[in-house]
C-alpha positions as CSV (number, residue, x, y, z in Angstrom):
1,X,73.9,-66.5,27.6
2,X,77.8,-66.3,26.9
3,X,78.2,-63.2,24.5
4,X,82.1,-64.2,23.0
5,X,84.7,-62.5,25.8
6,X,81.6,-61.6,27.9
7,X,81.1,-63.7,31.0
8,X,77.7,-65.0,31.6
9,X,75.1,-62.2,32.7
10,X,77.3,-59.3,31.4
11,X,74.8,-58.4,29.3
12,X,72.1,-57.6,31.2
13,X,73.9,-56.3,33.9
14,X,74.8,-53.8,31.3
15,X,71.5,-53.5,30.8
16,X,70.6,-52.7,34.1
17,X,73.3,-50.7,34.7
18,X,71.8,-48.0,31.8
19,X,68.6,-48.3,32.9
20,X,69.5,-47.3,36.6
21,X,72.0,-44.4,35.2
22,X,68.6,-43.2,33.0
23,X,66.0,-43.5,36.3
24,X,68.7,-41.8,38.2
25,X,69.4,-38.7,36.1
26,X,65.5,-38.5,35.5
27,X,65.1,-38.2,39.3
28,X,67.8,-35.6,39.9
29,X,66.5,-33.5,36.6
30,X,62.9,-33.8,38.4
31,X,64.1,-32.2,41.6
32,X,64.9,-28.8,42.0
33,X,67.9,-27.7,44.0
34,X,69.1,-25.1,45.9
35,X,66.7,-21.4,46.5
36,X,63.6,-20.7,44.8
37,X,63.7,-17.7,42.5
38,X,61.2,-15.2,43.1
39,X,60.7,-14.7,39.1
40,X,61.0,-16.7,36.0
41,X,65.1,-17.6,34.5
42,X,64.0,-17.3,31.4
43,X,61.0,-14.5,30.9
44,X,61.3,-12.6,34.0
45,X,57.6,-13.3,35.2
46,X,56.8,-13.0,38.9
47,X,56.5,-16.8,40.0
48,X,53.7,-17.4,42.1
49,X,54.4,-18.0,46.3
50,X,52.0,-21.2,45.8
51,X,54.2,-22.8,43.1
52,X,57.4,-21.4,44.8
53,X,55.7,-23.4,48.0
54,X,55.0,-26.5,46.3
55,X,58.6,-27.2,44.9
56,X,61.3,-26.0,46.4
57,X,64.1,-24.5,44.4
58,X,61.9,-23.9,41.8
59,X,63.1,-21.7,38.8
60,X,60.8,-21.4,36.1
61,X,56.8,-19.8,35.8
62,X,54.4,-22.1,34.9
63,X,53.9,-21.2,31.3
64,X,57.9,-21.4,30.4
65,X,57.9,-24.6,32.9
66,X,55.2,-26.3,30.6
67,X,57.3,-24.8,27.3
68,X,60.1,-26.8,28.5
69,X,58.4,-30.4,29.6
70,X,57.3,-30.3,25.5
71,X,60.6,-30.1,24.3
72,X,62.3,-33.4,24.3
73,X,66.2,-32.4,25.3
74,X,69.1,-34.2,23.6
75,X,71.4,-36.3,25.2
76,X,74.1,-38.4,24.4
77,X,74.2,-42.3,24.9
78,X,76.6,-44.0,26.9
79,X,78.5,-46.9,24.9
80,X,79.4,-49.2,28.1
81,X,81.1,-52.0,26.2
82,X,83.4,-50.4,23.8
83,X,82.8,-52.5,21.3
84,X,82.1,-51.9,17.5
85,X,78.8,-53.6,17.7
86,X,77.4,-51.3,20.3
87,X,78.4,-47.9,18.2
88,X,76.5,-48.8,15.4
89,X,73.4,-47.2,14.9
């Protein structure tokens, strides 16, 4: 499908290209980096050696870890074409 200045299969290469950028900053926000912390960034709790065991560079407790996977975090969106079409909302 031609979309006006677009060559054919722009589109959902855009497409693709978001959804890619979104699994990929999923994964990396999944993964903990760097040293585990012995207790919790945000209350200070001793975290447990089992958790600190199971994932690596782990920073939060469980409790304030389970706090935060409720929240849903904001983020901005990526406008790939520039357009005017693709700002609106």
């Amino acid at each position: 499908m031609a979309g006006g200045w677009t060559r054919d299969g722009a589109v959902g290469e855009q497409i693709e290209a978001s959804i890619q950028d979104e699994l990929a900053r999923m994964r990396a926000a999944k993964t903990p980096q760097g040293e585990s912390r012995t207790h919790c960034a945000e209350c200070e709790e001793p975290i447990s050696e089992a958790r600190r065991a199971a994932l690596p560079g782990v920073k939060l407790c469980l409790d304030c870890a389970s706090e935060r996977d409720g929240r849903a975090a904001p983020r901005g969106g990526i406008n790939r074409r520039g357009s005017k079409d693709s700002q609106l909302k």
